[in-house]
C-alpha positions as CSV (number, residue, x, y, z in Angstrom):
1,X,197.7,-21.6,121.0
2,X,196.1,-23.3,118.0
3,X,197.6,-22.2,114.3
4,X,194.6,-20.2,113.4
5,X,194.5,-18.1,116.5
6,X,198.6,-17.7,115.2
7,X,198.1,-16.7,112.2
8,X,195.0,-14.1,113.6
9,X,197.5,-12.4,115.6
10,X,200.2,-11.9,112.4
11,X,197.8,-10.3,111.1
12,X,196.7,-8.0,113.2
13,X,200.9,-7.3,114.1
14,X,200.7,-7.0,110.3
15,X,198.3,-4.5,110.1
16,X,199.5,-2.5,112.7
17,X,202.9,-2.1,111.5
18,X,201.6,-1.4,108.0
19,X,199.5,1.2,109.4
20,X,202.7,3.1,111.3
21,X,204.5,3.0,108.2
22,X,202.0,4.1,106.0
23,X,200.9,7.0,108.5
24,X,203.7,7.4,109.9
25,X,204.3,8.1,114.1
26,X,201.5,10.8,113.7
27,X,198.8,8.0,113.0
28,X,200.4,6.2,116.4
29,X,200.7,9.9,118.4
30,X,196.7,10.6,117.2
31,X,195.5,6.9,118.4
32,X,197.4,7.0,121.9
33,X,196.6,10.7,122.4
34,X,193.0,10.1,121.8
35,X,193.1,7.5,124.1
36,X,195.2,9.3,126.8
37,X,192.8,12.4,126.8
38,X,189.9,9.6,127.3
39,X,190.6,9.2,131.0
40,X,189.8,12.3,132.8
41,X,192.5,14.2,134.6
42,X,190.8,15.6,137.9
43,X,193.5,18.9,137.9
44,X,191.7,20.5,140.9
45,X,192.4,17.3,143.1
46,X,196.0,16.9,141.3
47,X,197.1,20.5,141.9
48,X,195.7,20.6,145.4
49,X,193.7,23.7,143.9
50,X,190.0,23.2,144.8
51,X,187.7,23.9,141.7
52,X,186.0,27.3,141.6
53,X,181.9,27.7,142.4
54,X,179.6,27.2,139.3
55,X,177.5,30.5,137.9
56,X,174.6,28.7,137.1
57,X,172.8,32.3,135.8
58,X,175.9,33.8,134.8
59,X,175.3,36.3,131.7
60,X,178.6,37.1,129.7
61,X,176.7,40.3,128.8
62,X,176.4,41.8,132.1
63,X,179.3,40.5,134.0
64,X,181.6,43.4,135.7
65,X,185.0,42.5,136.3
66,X,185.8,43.2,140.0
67,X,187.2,47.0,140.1
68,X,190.6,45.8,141.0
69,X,192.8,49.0,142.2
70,X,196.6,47.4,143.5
71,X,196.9,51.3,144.8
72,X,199.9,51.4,147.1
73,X,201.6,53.6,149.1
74,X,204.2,53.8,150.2
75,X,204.9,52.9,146.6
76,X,208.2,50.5,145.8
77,X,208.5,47.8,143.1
78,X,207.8,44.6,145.2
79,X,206.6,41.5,143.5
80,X,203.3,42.4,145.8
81,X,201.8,39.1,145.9
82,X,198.4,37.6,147.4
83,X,196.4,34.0,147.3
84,X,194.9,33.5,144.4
85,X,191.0,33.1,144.7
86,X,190.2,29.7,143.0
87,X,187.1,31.1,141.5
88,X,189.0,33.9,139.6
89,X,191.6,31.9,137.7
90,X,189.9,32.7,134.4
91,X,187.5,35.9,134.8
92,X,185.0,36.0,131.8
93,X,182.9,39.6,132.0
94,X,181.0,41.9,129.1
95,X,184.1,42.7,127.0
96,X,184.6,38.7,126.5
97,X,183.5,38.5,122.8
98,X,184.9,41.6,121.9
99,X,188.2,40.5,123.1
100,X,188.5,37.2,121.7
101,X,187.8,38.7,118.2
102,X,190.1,41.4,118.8
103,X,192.7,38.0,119.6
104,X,191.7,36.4,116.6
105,X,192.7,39.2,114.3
106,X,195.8,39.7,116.4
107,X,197.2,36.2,116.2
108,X,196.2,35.6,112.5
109,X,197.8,39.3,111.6
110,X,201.1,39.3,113.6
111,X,201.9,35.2,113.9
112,X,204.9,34.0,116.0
113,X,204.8,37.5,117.8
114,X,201.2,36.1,119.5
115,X,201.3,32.5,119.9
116,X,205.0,30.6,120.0
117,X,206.4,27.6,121.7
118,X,209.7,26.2,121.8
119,X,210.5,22.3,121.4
120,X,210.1,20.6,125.1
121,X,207.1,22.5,126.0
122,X,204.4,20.6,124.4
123,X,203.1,18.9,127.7
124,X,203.3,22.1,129.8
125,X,201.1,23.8,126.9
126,X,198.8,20.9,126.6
127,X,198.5,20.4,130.5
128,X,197.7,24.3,130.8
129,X,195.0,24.0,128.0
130,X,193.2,21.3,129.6
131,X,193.2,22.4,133.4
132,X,191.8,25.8,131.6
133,X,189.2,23.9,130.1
134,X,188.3,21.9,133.0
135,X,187.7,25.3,134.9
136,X,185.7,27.4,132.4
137,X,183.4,24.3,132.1
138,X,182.8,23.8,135.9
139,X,182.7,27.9,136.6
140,X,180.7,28.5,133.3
141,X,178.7,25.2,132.8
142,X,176.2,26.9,130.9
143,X,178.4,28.7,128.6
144,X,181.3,25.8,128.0
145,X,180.7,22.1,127.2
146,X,183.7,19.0,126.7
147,X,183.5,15.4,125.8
148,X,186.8,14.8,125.8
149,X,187.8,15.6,122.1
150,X,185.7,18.9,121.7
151,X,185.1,22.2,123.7
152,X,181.8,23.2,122.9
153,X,181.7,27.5,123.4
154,X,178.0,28.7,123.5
155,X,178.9,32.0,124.1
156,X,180.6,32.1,120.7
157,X,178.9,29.2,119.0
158,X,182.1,27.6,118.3
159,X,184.0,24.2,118.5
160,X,187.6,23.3,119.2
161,X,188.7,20.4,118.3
162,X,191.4,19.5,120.9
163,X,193.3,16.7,119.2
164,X,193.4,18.7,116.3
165,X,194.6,22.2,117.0
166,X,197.6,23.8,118.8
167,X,196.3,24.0,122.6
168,X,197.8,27.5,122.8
169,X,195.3,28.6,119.6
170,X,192.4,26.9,121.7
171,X,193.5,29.1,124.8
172,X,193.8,32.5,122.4
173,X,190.1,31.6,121.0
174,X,188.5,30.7,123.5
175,X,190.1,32.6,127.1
176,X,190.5,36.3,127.6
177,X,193.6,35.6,129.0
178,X,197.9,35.7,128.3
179,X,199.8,33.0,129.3
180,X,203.3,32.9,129.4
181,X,204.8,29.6,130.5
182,X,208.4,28.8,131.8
183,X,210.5,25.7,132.5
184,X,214.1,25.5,134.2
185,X,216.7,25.7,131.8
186,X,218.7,22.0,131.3
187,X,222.0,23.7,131.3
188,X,221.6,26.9,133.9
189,X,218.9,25.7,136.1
190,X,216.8,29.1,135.8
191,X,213.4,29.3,134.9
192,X,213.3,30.7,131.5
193,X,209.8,31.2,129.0
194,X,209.5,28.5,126.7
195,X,205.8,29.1,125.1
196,X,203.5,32.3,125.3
197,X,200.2,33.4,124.0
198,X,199.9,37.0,124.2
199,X,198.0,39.7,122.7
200,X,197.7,42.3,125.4
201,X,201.4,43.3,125.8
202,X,202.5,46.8,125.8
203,X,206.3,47.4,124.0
204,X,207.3,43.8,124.1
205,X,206.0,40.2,122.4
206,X,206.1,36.9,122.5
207,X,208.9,36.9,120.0
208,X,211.0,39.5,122.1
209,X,210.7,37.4,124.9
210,X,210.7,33.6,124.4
211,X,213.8,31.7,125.1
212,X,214.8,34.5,128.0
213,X,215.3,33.4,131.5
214,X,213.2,35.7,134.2
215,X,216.1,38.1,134.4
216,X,216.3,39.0,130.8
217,X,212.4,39.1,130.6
218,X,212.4,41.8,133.5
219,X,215.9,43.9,132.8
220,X,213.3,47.1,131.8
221,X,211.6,46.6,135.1
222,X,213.1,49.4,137.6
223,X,214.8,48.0,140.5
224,X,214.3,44.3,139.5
225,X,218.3,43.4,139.8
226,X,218.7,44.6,142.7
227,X,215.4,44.3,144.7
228,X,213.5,40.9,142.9
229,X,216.0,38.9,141.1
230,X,216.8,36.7,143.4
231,X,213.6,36.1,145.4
232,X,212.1,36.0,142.6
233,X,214.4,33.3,141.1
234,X,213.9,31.1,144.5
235,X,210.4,31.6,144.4
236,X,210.1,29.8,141.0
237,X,212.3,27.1,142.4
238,X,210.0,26.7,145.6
239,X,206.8,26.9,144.2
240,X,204.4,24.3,145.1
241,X,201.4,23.4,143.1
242,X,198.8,24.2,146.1
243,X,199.6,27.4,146.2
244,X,199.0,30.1,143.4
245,X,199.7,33.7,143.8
246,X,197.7,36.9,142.7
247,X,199.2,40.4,141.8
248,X,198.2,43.4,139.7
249,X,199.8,46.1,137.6
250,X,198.5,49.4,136.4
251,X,199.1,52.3,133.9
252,X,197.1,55.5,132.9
253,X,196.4,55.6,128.8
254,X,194.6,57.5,126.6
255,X,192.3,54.8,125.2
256,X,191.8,51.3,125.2
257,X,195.6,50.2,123.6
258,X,195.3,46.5,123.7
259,X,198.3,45.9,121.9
260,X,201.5,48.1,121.0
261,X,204.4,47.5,120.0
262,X,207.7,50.1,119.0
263,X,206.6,52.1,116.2
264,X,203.0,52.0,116.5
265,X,201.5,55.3,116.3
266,X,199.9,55.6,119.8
267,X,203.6,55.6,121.1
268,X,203.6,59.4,120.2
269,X,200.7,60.1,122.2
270,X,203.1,59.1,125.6
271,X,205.7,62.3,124.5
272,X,203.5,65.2,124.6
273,X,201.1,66.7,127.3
274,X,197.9,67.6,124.4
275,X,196.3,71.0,125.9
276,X,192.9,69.6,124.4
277,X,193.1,66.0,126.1
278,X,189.8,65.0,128.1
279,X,189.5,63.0,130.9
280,X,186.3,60.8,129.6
281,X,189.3,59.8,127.2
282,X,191.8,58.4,129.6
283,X,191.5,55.1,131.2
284,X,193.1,53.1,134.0
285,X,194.7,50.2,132.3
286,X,194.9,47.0,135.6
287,X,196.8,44.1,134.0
288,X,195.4,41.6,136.8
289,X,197.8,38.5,137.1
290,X,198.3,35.0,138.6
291,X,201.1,32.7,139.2
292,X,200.5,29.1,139.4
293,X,202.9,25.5,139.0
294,X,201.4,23.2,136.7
295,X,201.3,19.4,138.5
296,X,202.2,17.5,135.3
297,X,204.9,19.3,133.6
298,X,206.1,21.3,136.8
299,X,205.9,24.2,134.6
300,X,205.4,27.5,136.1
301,X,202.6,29.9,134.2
302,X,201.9,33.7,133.8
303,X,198.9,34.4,133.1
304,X,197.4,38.3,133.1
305,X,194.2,39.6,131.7
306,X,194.3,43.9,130.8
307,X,191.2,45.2,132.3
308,X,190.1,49.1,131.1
309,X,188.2,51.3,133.4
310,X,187.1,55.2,132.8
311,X,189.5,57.5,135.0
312,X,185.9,59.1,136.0
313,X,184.8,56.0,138.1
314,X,187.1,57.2,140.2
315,X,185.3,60.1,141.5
316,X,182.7,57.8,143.3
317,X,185.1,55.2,144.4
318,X,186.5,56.3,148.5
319,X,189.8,56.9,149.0
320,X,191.3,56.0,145.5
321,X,191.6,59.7,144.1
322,X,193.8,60.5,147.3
323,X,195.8,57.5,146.7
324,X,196.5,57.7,142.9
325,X,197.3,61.3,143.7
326,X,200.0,61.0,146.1
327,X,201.4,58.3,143.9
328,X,201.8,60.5,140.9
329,X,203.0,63.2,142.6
330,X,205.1,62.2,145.0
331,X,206.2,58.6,143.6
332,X,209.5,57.4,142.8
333,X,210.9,59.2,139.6
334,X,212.2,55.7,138.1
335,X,209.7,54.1,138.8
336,X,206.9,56.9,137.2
337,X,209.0,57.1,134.4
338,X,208.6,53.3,133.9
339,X,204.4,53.5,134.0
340,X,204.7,56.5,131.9
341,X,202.3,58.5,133.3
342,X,203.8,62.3,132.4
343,X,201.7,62.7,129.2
344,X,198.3,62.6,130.6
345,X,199.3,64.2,134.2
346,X,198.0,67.6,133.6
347,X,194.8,66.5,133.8
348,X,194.3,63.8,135.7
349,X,196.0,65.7,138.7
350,X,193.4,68.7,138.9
351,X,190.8,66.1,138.5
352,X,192.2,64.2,141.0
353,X,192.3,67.2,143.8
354,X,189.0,67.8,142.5
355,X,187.6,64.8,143.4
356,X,189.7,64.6,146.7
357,X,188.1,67.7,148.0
358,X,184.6,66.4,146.9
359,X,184.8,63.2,149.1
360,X,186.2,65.1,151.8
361,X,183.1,67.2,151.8
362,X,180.7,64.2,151.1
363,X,182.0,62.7,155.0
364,X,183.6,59.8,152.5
365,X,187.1,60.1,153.6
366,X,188.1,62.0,156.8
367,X,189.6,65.7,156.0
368,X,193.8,65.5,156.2
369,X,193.5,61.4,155.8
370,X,196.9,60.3,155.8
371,X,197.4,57.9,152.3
372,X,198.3,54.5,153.2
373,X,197.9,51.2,150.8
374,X,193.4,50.4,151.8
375,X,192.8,47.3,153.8
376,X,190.4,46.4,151.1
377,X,193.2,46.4,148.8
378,X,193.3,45.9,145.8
379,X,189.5,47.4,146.1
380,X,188.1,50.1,148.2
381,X,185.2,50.6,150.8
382,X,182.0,49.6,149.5
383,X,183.6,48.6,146.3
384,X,180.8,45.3,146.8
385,X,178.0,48.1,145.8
386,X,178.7,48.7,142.8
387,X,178.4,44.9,141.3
């Protein structure tokens, strides 16, 4: 090597240490970041996941979520779980825009108790942001665009920078969804929650919760200890990457209640029975959740999306009146206590054996059916109709 090729290379060594001091390692993390996210990840082929079908004429405006209904009986606390359907990772239907601003306001009024992440997550919440990127772009090409330093929304007419801005922000303004993710604990082994973005959680936060392995997050739940802990504990462990899991949960309120917490007002609506309390004002609340492992980080993710539907649909909908009936009446006391159902039960019960008797008549369910969980579950019969 002749001297002036030499001296070339000092001074590009020059420059570049120059440049690290004077920046410091967040100049050298934005440069080699930039370049990682430049080569394209394919997460459906990493995961083993196969990526869901494009909706070349979706409309955000008219989209119905599927009338999920996880109706069972007999009724015990079981983790309940199903495949996931790789088309309905991320679920985008008419409330979308609504709901991110409702997000927005949540995370920039309440802080740490929305969004949070502890130290040792920052791949697992990157990884989870891009893979979620990657889908809404091939499910909603239309709606979602990314050149690999930008997520283009057209549904919003926003832009998210991606080497700029926390990926748990870009999930919360840009995906309907929560997201609670969890890592093994260096010292105990157990899988414990180590970042969250939530803003549809009922009594609890992200603050309340981070930090916590699985058992602590779930000591409220009835029967957990003794019935899930430990499957649920080897499950995590087990978990492959191929194969998510679905489940759903479900509560009766008076409302829409996004997001409460202890002391909010609406609390006091769950400890009285109110004489004057109509039933176009109480909704089925279906918290529809999936379970997946991350292939990068390993970590394991939550994610759940609160879906509200008027109690009344369920007068046209086969078999679900009889079925929410016998739950209420003849469920588990624990475990009712736990959905906190007994302040709207004086109506929705007549209503129910109203609309029992009506399908009956109608030839929709046969007279003395005996209530089983529906092989359509978590729909109904002819639940395909109605879309």
């Amino acid at each position: 090597m002749d001297e002036p090729q030499l001296f070339l290379y000092g001074v590009c060594f020059v420059t570049v240490l120059l440049a690290v001091s004077q920046f410091g390692k967040s100049f050298l993390d934005k440069v080699l970041g930039t370049f990682r996210r430049r080569q394209s990840i394919d997460y459906f082929k990493l995961s083993g996941v196969p990526p869901p079908k494009p909706l070349l004429d979706f409309n955000v405006d008219k989209a119905q979520a599927r009338p999920y209904r996880p109706f069972r009986w007999s009724y015990h606390q079981t983790m309940s779980l199903k495949k996931m359907e790789p088309d309905y990772w991320l679920e985008l239907e008419s409330t979308y825009k609504e709901r991110i601003a409702q997000r927005k306001a949540l995370h920039a009024k309440h802080g740490k108790q929305i969004i949070d992440a502890l130290p040792g997550s920052e791949l697992a919440c990157r990884e989870l942001m891009e893979m979620a990127i990657q889908f809404l772009c091939v499910r909603y090409p239309k709606q979602f665009h990314f050149d690999g330093r930008t997520l283009y929304n057209r549904i919003l007419d926003t832009k998210s920078k991606v080497d700029e801005e926390d990926p748990l922000v870009v999930l919360n303004n840009n995906v309907p969804e929560d997201f609670l993710l969890t890592l093994p604990d260096s010292k105990t082994g157990l899988y414990t929650m180590v970042a969250g973005v939530c803003c549809s959680s009922i009594g609890w936060n992200v603050a309340t919760k981070i930090g916590k392995p699985l058992k602590e997050i779930h000591n409220v739940v009835p029967d957990y200890k003794e019935k899930m802990e430990f499957s649920m504990d080897r499950y995590f462990s087990k978990m492959p990457t191929d194969k998510p899991i679905q489940r759903g949960s479900w509560g009766l309120e008076i409302g829409q209640p996004l997001w409460l917490q202890d002391g909010d007002p609406h609390f006091a609506v769950r400890t009285t029975q109110d004489p004057n309390l109509k039933i176009e004002d109480i909704y089925l609340r279906v918290d529809w959740q999936t379970l997946r492992r991350l292939p990068r980080s390993r970590s394991i993710v939550f994610n759940f999306k609160a879906l509200f539907t008027p109690l009344s649909s369920f007068r046209n909908e086969p078999y679900i009146p009889h079925l929410v009936l016998k739950v209420l009446t003849e469920g588990k006391k624990n475990l009712m206590d736990y959905k906190g159902t007994w302040h709207i039960e004086h109506k929705v019960i007549p209503a129910l054996e109203e609309w029992c008797k009506e399908q009956e008549e109608k030839g929709w369910v046969p007279e003395k059916w005996e209530v089983r969980t529906l092989d359509e579950d978590p729909y109904y019969p002819g639940w395909k109709k109605t879309l």
